[in-house]
C-alpha positions in Angstrom: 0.0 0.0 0.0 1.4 3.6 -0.6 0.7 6.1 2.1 -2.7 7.6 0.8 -4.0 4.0 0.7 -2.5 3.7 4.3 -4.0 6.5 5.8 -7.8 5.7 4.0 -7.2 2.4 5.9 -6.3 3.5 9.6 -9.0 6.3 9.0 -12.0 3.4 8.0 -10.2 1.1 10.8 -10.9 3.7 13.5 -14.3 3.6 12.3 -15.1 0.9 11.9 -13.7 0.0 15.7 -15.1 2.9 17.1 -18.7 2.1 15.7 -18.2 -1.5 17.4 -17.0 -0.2 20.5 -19.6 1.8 20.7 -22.4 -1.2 19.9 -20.6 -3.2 22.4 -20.0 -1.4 25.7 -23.0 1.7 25.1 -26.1 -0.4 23.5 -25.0 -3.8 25.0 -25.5 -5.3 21.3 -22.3 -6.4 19.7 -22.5 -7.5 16.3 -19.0 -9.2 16.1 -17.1 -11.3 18.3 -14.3 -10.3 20.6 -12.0 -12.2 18.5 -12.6 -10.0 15.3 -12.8 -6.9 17.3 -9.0 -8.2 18.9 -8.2 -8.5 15.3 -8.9 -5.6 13.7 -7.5 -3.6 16.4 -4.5 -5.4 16.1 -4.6 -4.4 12.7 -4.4 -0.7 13.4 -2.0 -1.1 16.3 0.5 -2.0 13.6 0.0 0.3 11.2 0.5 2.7 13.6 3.7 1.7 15.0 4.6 1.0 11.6 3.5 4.7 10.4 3.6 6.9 13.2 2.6 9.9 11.4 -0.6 8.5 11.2 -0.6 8.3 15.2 -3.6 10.2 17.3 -4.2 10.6 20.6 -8.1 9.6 20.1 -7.3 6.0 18.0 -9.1 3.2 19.7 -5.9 1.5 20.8 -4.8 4.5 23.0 -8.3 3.0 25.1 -7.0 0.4 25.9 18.5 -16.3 38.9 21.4 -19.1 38.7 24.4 -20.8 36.7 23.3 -20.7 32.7 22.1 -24.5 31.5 22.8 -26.5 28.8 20.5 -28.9 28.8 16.8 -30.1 31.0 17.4 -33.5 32.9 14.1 -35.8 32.1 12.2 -36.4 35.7 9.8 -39.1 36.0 6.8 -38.3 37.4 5.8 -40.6 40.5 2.1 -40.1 39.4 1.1 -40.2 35.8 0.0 -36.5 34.5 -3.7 -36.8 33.1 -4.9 -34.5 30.7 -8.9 -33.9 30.2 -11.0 -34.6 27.3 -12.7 -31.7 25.7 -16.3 -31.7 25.3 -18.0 -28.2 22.4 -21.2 -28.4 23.2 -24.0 -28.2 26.5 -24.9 -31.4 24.1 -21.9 -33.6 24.6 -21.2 -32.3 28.2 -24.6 -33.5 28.9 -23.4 -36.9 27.7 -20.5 -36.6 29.7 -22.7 -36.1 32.5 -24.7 -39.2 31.8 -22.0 -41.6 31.2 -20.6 -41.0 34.8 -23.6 -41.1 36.4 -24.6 -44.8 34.5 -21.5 -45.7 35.9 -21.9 -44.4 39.3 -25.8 -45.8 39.6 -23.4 -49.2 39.8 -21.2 -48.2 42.9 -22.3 -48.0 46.1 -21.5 -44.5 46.6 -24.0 -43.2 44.2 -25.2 -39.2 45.2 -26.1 -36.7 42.6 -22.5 -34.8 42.2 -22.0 -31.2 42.5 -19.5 -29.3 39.9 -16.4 -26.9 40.3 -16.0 -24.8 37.3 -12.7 -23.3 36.9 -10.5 -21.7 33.9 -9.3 -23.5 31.6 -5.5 -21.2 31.5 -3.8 -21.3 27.9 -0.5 -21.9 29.3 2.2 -24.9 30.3 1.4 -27.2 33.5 4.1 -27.6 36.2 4.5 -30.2 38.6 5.6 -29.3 42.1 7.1 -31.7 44.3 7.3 -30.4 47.9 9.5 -33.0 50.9 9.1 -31.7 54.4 7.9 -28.7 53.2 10.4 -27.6 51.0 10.5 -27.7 47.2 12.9 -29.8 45.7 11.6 -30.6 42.8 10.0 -28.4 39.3 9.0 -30.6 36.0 7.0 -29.7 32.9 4.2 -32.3 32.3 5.9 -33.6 29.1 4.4 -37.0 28.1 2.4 -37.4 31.3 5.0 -40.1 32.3 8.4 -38.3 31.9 9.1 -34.4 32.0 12.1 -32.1 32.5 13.2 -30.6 35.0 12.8 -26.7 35.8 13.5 -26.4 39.5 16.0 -23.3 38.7 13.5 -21.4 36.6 10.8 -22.1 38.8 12.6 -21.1 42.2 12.9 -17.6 40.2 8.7 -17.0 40.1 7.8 -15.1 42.5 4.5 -16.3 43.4 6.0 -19.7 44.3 6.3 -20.8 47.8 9.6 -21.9 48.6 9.0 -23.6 51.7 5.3 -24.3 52.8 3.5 -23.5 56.1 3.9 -27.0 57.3 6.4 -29.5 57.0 4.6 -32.0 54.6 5.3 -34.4 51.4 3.0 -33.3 48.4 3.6 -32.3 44.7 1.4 -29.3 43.7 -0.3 -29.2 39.9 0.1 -25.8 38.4 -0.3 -23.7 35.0 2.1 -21.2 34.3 1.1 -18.1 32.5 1.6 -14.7 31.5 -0.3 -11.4 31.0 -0.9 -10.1 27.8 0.7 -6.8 28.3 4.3 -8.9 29.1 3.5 -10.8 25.9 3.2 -7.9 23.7 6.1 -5.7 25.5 8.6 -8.9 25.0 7.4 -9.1 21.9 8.3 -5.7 21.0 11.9 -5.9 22.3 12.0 -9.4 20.1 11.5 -7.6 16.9 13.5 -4.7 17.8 16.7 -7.3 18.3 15.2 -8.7 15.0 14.7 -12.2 17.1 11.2 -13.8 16.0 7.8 -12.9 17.7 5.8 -15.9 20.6 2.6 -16.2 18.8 0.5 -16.1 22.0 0.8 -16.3 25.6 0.7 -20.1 25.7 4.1 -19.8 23.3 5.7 -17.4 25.7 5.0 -19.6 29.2 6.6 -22.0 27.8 9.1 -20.5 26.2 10.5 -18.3 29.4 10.2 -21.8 31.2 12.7 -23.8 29.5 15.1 -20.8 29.1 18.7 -22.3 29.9 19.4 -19.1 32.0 17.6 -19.2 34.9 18.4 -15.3 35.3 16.0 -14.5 31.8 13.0 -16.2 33.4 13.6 -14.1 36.9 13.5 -10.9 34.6 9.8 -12.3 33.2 6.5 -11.6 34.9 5.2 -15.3 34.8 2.4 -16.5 36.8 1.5 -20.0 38.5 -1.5 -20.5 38.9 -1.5 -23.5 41.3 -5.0 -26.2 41.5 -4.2 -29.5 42.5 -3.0 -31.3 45.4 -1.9 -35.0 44.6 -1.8 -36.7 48.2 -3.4 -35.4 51.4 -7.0 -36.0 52.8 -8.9 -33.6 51.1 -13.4 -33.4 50.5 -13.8 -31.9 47.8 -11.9 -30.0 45.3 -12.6 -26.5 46.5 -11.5 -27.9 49.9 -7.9 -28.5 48.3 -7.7 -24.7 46.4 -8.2 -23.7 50.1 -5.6 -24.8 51.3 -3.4 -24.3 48.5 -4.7 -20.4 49.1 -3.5 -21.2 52.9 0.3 -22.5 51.7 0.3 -18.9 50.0 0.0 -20.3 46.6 -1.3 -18.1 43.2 -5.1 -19.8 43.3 -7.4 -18.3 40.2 -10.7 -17.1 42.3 -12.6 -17.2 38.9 -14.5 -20.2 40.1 -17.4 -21.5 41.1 -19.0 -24.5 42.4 -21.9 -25.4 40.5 -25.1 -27.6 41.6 -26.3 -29.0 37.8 -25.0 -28.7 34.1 -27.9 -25.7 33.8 -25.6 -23.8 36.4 -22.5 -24.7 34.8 -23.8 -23.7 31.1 -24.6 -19.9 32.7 -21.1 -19.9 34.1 -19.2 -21.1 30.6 -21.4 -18.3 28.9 -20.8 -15.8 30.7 -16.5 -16.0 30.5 -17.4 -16.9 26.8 -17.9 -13.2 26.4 -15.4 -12.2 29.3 -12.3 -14.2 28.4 -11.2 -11.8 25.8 -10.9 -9.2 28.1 -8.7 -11.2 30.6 -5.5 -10.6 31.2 -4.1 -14.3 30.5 -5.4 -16.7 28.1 -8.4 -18.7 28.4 -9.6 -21.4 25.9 -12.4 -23.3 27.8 -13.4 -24.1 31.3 -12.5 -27.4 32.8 -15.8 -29.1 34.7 -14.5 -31.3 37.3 -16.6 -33.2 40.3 -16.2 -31.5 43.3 -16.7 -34.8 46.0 -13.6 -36.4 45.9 -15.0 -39.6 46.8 -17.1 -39.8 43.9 -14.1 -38.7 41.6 -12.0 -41.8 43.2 -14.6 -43.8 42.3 -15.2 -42.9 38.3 -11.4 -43.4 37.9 -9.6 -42.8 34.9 -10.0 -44.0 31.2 -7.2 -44.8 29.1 -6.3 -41.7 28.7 -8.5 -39.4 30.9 -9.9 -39.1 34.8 -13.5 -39.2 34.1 -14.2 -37.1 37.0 -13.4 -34.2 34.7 -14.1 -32.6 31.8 -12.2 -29.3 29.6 -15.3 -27.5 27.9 -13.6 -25.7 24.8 -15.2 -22.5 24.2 -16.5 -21.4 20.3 -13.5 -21.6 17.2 -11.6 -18.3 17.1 -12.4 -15.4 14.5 -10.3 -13.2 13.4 -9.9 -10.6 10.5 -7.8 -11.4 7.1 -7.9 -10.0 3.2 -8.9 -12.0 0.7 -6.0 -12.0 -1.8 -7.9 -14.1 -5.1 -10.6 -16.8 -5.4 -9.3 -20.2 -6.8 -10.9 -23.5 -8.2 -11.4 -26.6 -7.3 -12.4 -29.6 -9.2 -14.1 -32.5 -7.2 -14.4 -36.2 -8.4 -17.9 -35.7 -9.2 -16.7 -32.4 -11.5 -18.6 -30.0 -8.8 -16.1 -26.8 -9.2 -15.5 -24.7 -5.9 -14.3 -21.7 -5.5 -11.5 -21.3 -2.9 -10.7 -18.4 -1.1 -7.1 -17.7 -0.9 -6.4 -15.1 2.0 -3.3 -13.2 4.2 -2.0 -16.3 6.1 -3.7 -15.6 9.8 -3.2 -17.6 13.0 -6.7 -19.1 14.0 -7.6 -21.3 16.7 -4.0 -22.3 16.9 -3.0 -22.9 13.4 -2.1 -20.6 10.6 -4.8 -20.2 8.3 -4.5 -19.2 4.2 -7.1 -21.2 2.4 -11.2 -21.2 3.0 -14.1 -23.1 1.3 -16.9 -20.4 -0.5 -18.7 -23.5 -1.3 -19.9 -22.2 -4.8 -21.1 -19.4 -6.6 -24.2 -18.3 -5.0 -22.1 -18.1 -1.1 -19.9 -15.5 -3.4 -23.3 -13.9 -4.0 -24.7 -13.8 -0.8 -21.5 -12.9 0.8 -21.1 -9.9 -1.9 -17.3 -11.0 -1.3 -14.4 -9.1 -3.5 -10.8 -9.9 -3.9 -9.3 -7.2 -2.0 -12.3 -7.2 0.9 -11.4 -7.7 4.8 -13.0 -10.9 6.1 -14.6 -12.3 9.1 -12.7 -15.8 9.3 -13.8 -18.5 11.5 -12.6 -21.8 12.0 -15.5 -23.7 12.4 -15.6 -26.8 14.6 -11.3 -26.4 14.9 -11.0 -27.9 12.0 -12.7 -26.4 8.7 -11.9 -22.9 8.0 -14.9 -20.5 6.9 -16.1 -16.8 5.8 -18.4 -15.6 7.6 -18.8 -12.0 6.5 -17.0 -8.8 4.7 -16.5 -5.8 6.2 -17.6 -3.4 3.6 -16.5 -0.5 5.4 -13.0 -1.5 4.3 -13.5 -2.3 0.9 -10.9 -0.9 -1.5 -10.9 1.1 -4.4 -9.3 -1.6 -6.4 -11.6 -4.1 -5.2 -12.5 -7.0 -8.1 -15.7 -8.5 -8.5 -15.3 -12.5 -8.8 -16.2 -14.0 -12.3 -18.2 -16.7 -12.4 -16.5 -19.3 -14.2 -17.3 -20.8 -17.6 -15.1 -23.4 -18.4 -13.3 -26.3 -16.2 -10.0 -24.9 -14.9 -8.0 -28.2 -15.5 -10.2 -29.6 -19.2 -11.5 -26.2 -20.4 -14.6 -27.9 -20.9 -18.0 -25.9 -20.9 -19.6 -26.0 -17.0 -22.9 -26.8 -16.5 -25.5 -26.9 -13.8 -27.3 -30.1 -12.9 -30.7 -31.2 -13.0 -32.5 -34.0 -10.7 -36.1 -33.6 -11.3 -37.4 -30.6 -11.0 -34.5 -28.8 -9.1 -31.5 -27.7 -10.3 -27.9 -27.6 -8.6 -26.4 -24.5 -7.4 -22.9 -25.7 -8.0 -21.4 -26.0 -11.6 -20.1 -29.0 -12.8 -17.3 -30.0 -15.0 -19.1 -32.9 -17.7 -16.1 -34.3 -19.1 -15.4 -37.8 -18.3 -12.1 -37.6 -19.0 -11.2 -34.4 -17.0 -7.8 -35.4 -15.9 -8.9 -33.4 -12.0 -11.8 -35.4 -11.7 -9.7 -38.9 -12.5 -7.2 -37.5 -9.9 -9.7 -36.7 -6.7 -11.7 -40.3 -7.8 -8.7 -42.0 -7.8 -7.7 -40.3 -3.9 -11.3 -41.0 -2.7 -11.5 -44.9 -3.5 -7.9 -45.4 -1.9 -9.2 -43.3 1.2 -9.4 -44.5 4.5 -13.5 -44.9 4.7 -12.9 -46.6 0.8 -10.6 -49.0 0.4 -8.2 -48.4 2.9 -5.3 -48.4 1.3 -2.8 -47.1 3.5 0.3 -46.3 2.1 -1.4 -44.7 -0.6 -1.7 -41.4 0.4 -3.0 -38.3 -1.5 0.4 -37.4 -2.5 1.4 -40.5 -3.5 -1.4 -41.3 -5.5 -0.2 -37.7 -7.5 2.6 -38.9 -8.2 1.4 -42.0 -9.5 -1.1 -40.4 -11.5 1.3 -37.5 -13.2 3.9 -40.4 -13.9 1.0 -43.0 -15.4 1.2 -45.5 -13.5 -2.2 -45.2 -11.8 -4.7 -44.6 -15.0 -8.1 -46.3 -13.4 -9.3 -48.1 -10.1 -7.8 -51.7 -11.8 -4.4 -50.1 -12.2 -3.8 -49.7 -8.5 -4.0 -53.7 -8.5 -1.5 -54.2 -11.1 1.3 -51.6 -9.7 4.4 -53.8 -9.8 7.4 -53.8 -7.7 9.7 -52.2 -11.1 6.9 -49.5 -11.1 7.6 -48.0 -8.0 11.1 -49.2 -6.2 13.5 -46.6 -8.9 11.1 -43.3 -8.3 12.9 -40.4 -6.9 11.7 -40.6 -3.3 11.0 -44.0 -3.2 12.5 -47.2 -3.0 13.2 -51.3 -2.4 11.3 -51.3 1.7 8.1 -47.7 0.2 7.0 -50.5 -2.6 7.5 -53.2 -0.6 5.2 -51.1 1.9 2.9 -50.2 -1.1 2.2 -53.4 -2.1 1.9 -54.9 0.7 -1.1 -52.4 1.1 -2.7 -53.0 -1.5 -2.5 -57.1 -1.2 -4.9 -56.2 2.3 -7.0 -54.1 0.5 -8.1 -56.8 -2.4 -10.4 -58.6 0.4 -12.8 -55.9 1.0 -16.5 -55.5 2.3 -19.1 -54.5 0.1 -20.3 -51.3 2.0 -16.8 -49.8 1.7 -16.6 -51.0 -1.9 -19.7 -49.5 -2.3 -18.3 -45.9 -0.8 -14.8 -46.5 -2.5 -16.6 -46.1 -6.1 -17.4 -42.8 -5.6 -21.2 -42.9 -7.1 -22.9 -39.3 -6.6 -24.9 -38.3 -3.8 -23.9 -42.0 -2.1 -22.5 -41.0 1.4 -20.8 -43.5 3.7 -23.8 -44.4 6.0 -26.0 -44.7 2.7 -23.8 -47.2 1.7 -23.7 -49.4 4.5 -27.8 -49.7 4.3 -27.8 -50.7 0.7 -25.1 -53.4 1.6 -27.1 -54.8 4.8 -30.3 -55.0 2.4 -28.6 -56.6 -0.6 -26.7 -60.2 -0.5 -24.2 -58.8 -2.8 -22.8 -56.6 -5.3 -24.1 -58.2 -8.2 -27.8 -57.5 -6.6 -27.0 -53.7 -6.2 -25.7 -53.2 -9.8 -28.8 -54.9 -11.2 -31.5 -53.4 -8.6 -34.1 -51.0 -10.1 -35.1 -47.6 -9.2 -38.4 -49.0 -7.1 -36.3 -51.9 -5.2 -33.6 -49.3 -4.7 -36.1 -47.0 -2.8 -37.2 -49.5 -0.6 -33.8 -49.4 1.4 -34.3 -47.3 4.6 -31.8 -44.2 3.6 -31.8 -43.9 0.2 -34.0 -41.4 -1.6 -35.1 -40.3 -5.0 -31.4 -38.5 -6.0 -29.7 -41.6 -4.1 -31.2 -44.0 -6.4 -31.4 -42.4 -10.3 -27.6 -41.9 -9.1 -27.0 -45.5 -9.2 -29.2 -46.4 -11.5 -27.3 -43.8 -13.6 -23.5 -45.1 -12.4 -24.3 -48.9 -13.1 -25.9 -48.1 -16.6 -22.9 -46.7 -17.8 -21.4 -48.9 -20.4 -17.5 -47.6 -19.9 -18.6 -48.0 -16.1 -19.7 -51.9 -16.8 -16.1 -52.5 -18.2 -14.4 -50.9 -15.7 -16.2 -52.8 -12.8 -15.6 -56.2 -14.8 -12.3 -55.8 -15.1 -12.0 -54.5 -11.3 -13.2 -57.1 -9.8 -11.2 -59.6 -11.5 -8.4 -58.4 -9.1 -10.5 -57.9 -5.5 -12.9 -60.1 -3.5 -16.0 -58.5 -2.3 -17.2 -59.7 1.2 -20.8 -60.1 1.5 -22.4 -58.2 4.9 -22.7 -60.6 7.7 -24.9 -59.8 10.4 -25.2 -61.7 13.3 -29.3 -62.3 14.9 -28.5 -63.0 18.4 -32.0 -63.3 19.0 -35.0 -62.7 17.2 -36.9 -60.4 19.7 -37.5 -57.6 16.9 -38.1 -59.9 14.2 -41.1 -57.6 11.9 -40.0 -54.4 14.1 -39.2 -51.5 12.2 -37.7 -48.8 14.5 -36.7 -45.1 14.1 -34.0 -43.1 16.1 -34.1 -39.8 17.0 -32.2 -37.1 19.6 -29.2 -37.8 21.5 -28.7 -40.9 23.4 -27.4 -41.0 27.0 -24.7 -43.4 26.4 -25.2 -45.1 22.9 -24.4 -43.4 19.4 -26.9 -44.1 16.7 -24.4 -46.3 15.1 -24.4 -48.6 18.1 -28.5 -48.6 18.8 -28.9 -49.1 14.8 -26.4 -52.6 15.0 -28.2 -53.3 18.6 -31.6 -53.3 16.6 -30.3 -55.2 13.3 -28.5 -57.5 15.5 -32.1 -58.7 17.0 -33.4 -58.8 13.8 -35.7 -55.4 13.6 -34.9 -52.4 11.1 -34.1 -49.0 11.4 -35.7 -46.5 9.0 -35.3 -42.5 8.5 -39.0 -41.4 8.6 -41.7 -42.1 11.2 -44.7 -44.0 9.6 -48.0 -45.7 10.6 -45.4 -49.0 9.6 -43.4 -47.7 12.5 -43.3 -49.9 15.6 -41.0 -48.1 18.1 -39.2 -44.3 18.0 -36.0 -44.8 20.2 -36.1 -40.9 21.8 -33.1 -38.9 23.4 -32.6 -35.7 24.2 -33.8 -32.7 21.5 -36.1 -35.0 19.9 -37.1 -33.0 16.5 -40.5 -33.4 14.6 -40.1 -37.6 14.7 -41.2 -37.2 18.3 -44.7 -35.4 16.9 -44.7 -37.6 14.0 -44.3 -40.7 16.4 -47.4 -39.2 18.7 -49.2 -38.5 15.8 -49.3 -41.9 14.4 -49.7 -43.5 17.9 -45.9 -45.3 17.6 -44.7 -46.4 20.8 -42.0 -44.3 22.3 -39.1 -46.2 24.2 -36.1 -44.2 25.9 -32.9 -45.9 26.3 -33.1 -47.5 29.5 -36.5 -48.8 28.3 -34.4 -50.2 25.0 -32.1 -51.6 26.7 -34.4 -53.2 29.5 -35.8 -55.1 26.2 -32.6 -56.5 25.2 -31.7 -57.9 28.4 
């Protein structure tokens, strides 16, 4: 940007800000989250350190040791360091909830728990081991089993208790953190010694912990935060922060001791809003149950104590430009367009690529190259746009062209019809687009397909560009010569390769099924057509009526199979195909016959069983699961936020079973 482009955008910054802040803290009715508000301003913060002639008094961000080490000895910890599952939703907490208690209704302890609900810090855990009173002994967590040892660095924090009150034996859990003021100050001397920036305050705990010189971390503000006692006689939980309050320990008094999951809900929703305005990191709450006695007697999982729970609150959002808009070609030819933006950290992982799904999101977003976006990564894991924020558009902005042609074949796109509706996507119609060959070719060696493991979506590029991969058949005859002389390969990858591929020739029908890619035909889809057909001769030859019948499928479902198997270059294919794999017909095992001419119909979320696992429960007894309440419907299995199947089910007097009721059946 030149400096009139500069100073337009600090100008429309403040505005933009100052119109939120204003929203937010006068009318009590924010229309962004904290996390796009921290990242805008962020955004001005550094233009104005970076132009200070553009700097005013009235911007919205003027509102606001020992002997040097060279290496950690590894300590073993004398009791293993758990970490917590994390639960997203009141939904899945509640299941939490009711998978302790099924548990508990077993002991002879049983009492209805009561919750502590304390932060969940963003920052490294310390184990503190105390003999007679006196700290001997500092470790990072590490593996859980084996950490190292920081007992210089940590006799350096000041809000650590050298010696304790009373000469006892305990180690003390703590997480160390920092304020985000220290974290931007470092920060600022970091880039002024031209030394690389800690990306948060998590980062920078960590960091100033296992710093060799003991006399770097005494010069740091860090923060323990101490909340466990392992050994001692203690109640409840809030019993132990007591005392750890008592030994003169850092305790976090953002807590609360909660009587129900209703309670504990208000509590996470409130520091959902709050956290931003902390002055250390928080990424969730952590749930645990406050009577110790029923805690010892959940005891641990593989992995977890099932007394306790971390509640992760909502992805992260955060402001980025969008730089172009790519495309994408699917193995069914669907083109999407790709947004391709400023890399941005996200919910902990640097973000440059989002989904806008297809030409009508670019519509209803009104989204330009050029335009500052609202970013989320939804669920942690899948990045999104969620809005533009007009008020910074550019001069120079671009509108996006729709495409015409493929990107890959230059064939003409085309929308689709089925019926009487027609697709919003556009689709590339050449069956020998050399993209859709490639992403067919990655989805039938795919895990949920047929599982060939050591042929990963890069591999499988390579073998494609090269020609040795051509079709599905091809994979089968890859031979030792093809593979062992290819740069990055070698005698022991093709072994590997092949060896893969040998497993993968016995495979069931249902991931066949999935492997091959057939429009519209999802995973679960395809397990219900295999359980209803003896094999795949059966579902290649079935007709649109029979196809119908199967509980899941539906009227795009079945013309998509009818249309895949009448395919004559398809025919060939599959002949020759299956000259080199065995498909394994579905066996399901009746272990007794107690549904037998039952047809039942889940809906809402179980206490302790996924639908997966009632569904084989039900087939297993010989009764069927369909999609749809009917006056053919015998039972409606009901959880939690039942939807219209529960009306439906009264409606057509169906009887309705819960899952203690189900399972009283099957005993």
């Amino acid at each position: 940007m030149n400096k009139e482009e500069i100073a337009t955008r600090v100008k429309e910054l403040r505005g933009l800000l100052e119109k939120h802040r204003i929203l937010y803290h006068v009318h009590d009715s924010p229309t962004i989250s904290d996390e796009l508000y921290d990242s805008l301003m962020s955004e001005l913060s550094s233009l104005e350190k970076k132009y200070p002639e553009f700097d005013d008094d009235n911007s919205p961000t003027k509102r606001v040791g020992g002997d040097i080490l060279d290496h950690f000895e590894k300590v073993v910890h004398s009791i293993k360091q758990w970490s917590f599952d994390n639960v997203f939703s009141f939904e899945e907490l509640s299941e939490w909830e009711e998978r302790n208690n099924t548990l508990l209704k077993k002991s002879e302890i049983y009492t209805k728990p009561t919750y502590i609900t304390e932060m969940k810090i963003d920052g490294l855990k310390v184990v503190l081991s105390y003999e007679k009173g006196i700290l001997v002994r500092a470790a990072t967590r590490g593996d859980g089993e084996v950490g190292e040892d920081i007992t210089e660095n940590i006799k350096t924090v000041k809000v650590i208790p050298l010696v304790l009150p009373e000469k006892i034996s305990i180690t003390i859990i703590g997480e160390a953190w920092m304020k985000k003021k220290d974290l931007e100050s470092i920060n600022k001397e970091r880039e002024k010694d031209g030394l690389p920036v800690y990306a948060n305050t998590r980062n920078l705990s960590a960091g100033t912990l296992r710093q060799l010189d003991s006399k770097v971390v005494a010069k740091r503000n860090i923060q323990i935060f101490a909340y466990d006692i392992e050994g001692g006689d203690y109640q409840t939980q809030e019993e132990e922060l007591k005392t750890l309050e008592s030994f003169g320990f850092l305790v976090n008094k953002d807590r609360k001791v909660c009587s129900n999951l209703k309670e504990v809900q208000l509590f996470y929703e409130q520091w959902s809003k709050k956290r931003a305005h902390e002055e250390y990191g928080i990424d969730g709450l952590v749930i645990k149950i406050n009577e110790r006695n029923i805690w010892d007697a959940l005891g641990y999982t593989a992995k977890s104590p099932r007394g306790g729970i971390a509640y992760k609150f909502p992805a992260e959002e955060v402001a980025t430009k969008l730089i172009s808009i790519t495309l994408q070609v699917g193995r069914t030819g669907a083109i999407t367009p790709v947004a391709e933006l400023v890399p941005v950290l996200v919910a902990g992982s640097i973000v440059s690529r989002a989904t806008l799904h297809n030409a009508d999101e670019i519509k209803r977003l009104d989204i330009r190259i050029g335009d500052t976006v609202a970013l989320r990564k939804a669920g942690d894991v899948i990045p999104e746009i969620l809005s533009v924020f007009k008020e910074l558009r550019p001069l120079s902005s671009q509108e996006f062209d729709i495409p015409t042609h493929c990107p890959e074949c230059d064939s003409l796109l085309e929308k689709e019809y089925v019926g009487k509706e027609t697709s919003v996507a556009l689709y590339c119609k050449n069956k020998d687009c050399p993209a859709k060959h490639l992403e067919g070719l990655i989805h039938f060696v795919s895990k949920k397909g047929m599982n060939i493991e050591e042929l990963g979506q890069k591999t499988v590029e390579i073998f494609h560009d090269i020609g040795i991969i051509t079709d599905f058949t091809s994979i089968f005859r890859l031979q030792k010569k093809d593979i062992q002389f290819l740069e990055g390969f070698g005698e022991k990858s093709a072994d590997n390769i092949l060896s893969s591929i040998e497993k993968a020739r016995d495979v069931p029908l249902h991931r066949f099924l999935f492997a091959l890619g057939i429009r519209h035909l999802g995973e679960q889809t395809a397990k219900d057509i295999s359980k209803h057909y003896k094999s795949f001769e059966e579902i290649s030859k079935a007709t649109y009526e029979e196809l119908l019948a199967v509980s899941g499928v539906g009227d795009k479902v079945a013309l998509s199979i009818i249309a895949y198997f009448g395919d004559t270059h398809t025919k060939n294919m599959l002949d020759m195909l299956q000259k080199e794999i065995t498909i394994l017909a579905p066996e399901i095992k009746i272990v007794k016959n107690i549904f037998t001419n039952n047809t039942f119909v889940i809906t809402g979320t179980l206490p302790t069983l996924s639908r997966d696992e009632a569904k084989e429960l039900i087939e297993s007894h010989g009764g069927k699961v369909s999609s749809s309440v009917s006056s053919k419907t015998s039972y409606l299995l009901c959880g939690e936020n039942a939807g219209s199947k529960l009306d439906d089910a009264k409606k057509y007097n169906v009887k309705i079973l819960d899952e203690s009721e189900f399972l009283t059946i099957l005993q």
